[in-house]
C-alpha positions in Angstrom: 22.9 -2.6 4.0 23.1 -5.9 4.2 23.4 -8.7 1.3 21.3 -11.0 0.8 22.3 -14.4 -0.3 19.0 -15.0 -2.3 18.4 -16.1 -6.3 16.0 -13.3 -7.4 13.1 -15.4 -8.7 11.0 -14.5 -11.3 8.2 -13.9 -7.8 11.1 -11.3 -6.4 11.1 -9.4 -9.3 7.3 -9.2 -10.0 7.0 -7.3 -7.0 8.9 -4.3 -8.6 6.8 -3.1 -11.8 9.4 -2.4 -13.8 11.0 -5.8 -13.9 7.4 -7.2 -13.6 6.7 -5.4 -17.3 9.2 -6.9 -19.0 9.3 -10.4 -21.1 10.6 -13.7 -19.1 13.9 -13.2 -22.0 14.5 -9.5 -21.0 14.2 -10.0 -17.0 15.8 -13.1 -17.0 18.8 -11.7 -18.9 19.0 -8.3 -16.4 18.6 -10.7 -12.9 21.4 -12.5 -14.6 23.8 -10.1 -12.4 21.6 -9.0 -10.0 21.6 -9.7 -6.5 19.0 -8.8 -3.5 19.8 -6.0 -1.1 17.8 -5.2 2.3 16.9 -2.0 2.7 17.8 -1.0 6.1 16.1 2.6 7.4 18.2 5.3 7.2 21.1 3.6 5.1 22.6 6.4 2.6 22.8 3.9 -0.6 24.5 7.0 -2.5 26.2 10.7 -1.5 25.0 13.6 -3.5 26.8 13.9 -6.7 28.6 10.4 -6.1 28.8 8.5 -9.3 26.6 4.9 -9.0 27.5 1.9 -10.5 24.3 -0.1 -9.8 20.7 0.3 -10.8 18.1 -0.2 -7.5 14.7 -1.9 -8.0 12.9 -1.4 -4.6 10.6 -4.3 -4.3 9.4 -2.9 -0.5 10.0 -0.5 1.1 10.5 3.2 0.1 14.0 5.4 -1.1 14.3 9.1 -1.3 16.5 11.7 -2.7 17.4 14.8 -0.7 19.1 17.5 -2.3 20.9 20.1 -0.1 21.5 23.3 -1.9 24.7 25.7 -1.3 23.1 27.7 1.3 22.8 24.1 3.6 19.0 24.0 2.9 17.4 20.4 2.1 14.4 18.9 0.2 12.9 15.4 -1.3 13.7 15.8 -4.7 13.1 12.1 -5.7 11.0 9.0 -4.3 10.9 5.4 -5.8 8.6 2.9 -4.1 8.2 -0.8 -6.1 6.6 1.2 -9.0 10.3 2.8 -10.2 14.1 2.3 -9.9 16.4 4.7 -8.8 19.7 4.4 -12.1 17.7 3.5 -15.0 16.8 6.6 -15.9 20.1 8.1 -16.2 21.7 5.1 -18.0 19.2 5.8 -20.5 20.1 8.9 -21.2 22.3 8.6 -25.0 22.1 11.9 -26.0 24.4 13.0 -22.6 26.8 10.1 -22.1 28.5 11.9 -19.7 28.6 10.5 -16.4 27.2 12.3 -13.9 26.9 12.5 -10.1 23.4 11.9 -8.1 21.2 14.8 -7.9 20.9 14.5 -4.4 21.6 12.1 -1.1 19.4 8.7 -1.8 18.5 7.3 1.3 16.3 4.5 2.7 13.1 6.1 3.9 11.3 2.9 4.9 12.9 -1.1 5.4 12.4 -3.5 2.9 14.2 -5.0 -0.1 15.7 -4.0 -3.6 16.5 -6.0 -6.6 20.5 -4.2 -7.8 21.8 -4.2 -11.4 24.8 -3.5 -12.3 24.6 -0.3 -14.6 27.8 -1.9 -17.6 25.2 -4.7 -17.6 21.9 -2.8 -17.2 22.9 -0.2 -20.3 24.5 -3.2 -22.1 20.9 -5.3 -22.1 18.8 -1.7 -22.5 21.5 -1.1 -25.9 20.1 -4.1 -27.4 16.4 -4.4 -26.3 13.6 -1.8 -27.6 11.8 -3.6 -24.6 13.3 -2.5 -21.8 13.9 0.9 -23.5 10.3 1.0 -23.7 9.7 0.5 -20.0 12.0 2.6 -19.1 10.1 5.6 -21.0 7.2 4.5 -19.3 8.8 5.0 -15.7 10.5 8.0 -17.0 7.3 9.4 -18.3 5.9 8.5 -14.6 8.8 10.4 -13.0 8.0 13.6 -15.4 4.3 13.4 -14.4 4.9 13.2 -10.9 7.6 16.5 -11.0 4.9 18.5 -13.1 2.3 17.9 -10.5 4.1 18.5 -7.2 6.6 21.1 -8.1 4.5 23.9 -6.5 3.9 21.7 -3.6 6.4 23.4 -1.3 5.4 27.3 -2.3 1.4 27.2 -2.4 0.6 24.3 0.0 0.4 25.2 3.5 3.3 23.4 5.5 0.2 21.3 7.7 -1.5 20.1 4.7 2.0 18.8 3.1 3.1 17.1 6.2 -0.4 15.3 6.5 0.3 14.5 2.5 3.6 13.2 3.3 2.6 11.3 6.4 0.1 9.5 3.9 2.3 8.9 1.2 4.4 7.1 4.0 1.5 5.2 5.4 1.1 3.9 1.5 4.6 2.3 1.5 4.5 1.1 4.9 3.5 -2.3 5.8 1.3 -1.0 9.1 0.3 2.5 10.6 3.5 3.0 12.9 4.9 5.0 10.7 9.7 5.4 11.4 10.2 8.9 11.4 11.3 11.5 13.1 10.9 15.7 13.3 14.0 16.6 11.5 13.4 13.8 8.8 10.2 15.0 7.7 11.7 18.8 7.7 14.5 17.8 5.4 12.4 16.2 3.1 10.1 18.8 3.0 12.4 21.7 2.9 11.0 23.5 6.1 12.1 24.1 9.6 11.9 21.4 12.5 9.9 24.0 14.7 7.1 24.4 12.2 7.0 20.4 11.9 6.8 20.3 15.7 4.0 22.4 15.5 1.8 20.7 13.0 2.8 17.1 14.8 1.2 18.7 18.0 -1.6 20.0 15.9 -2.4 16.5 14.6 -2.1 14.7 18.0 -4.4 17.3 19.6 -6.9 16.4 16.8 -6.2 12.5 17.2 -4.8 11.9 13.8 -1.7 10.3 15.4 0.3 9.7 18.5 3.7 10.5 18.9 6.3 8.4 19.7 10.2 8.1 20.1 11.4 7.5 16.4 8.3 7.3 15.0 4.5 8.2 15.4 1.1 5.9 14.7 -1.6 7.0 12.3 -4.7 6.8 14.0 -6.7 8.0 11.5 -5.6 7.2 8.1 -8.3 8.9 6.6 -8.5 12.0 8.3 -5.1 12.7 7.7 -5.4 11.9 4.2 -8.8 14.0 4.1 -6.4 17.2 5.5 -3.6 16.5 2.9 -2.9 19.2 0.1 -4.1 18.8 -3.3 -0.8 16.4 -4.2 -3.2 13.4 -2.0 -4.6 12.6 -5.3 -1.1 11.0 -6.7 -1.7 8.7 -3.8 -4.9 7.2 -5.6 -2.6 7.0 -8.9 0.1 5.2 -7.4 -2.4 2.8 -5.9 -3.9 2.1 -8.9 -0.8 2.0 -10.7 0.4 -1.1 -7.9 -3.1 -2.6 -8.6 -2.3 -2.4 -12.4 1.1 -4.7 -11.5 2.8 -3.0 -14.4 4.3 -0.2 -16.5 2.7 0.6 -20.3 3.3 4.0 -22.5 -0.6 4.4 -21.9 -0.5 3.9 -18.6 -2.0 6.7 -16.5 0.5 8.6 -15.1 0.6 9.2 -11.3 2.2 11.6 -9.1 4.5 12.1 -6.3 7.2 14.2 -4.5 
């Protein structure tokens, strides 16, 4: 992770929906403290149940939760692309003060940037500002939505139609159709074995959706793959309108994701 010695311009910020809700005054007191961050693939930003001090406003690029269970098994319990932040939601959270570890491993998924808060000064702004409490409803009422709609993903979806869902959702995010992933990544987020990813992959080469390469594979077919996905490939339309939209109401429609 490397820092970035950039101000966080009013431009910066737009590109993450959250802070690109919010009133010049509001943003403009939270960027106070903040600082920009690159996003390097595969940097582990926070352990599962570590503590964070910092609130993380991806404004490219894509992070991911992975929480491993007692038994050593693993799946993508959270994803925040520029629509969300990763801390906000937990600061909000009066009515259990406690502090309280991350629910699982975040990790960088896909380069790019993030706008970082501290959390003192991000609770100490959201304390005093119905505003940003407001937004934050909003992108906790996103984060509810998306839960309700996927949380059967991984036991009534077909393991070949949720890898061609994920493989889309990546495509999304990215900035191109080479797409940085490997076997074993897309079987921990998923919560399935490598062998059966291996399978599908071969599946989906054989079929000219994509071709396989070291670290990473290129989607050939965007639309074919998206076509195959499980029923979840209809959060992808939400979340691009929700990007087109540019920013976060209460009556904004809700959109979905793992």
């Amino acid at each position: 992770m490397t820092l970035q010695q950039v101000k966080v311009t009013r431009d910066i910020a737009f590109k993450n929906l959250v802070l690109g809700s919010l009133s010049d005054i509001t943003r403009n007191q939270l960027l106070r403290e903040a600082k920009c961050i690159e996003l390097r693939k595969g940097t582990i930003l926070l352990e599962q149940g570590q503590v964070s001090n910092s609130v993380y406003f991806p404004t490219s690029g894509l992070l991911i939760g992975i929480h491993e269970a007692h038994d050593g098994t693993s799946i993508g319990n959270t994803v925040r692309g520029r629509e969300g932040a990763v801390g906000a939601i937990p600061t909000a959270r009066t009515l259990h003060p406690k502090r309280t570890g991350a629910m699982g491993r975040l990790v960088v998924q896909l380069p790019g940037e993030a706008i970082v808060v501290g959390k003192s000064h991000f609770a100490k702004i959201l304390n005093d500002s119905f505003e940003l409490l407001r937004v934050t409803l909003a992108h906790a009422a996103n984060v509810i939505k998306w839960h309700e709609e996927t949380q059967n993903c991984s036991r009534h979806h077909r393991i070949e139609n949720r890898i061609a869902y994920w493989l889309s959702l990546l495509f999304f995010y990215g900035s191109d159709d080479s797409i940085p992933t490997t076997h074993a990544s897309i079987a921990e987020v998923l919560g399935v074995r490598r062998e059966s990813v291996s399978m599908a992959l071969r599946k989906f080469e054989e079929r000219e959706f994509i071709k396989m390469e070291r670290s990473k594979l290129q989607l050939l077919s965007p639309e074919l793959m998206r076509n195959y996905s499980c029923e979840c490939e209809t959060t992808i339309s939400d979340l691009a309108a929700l990007h087109a939209a540019g920013q976060l109401t209460l009556d904004t429609k809700l959109t979905g994701s793992y």
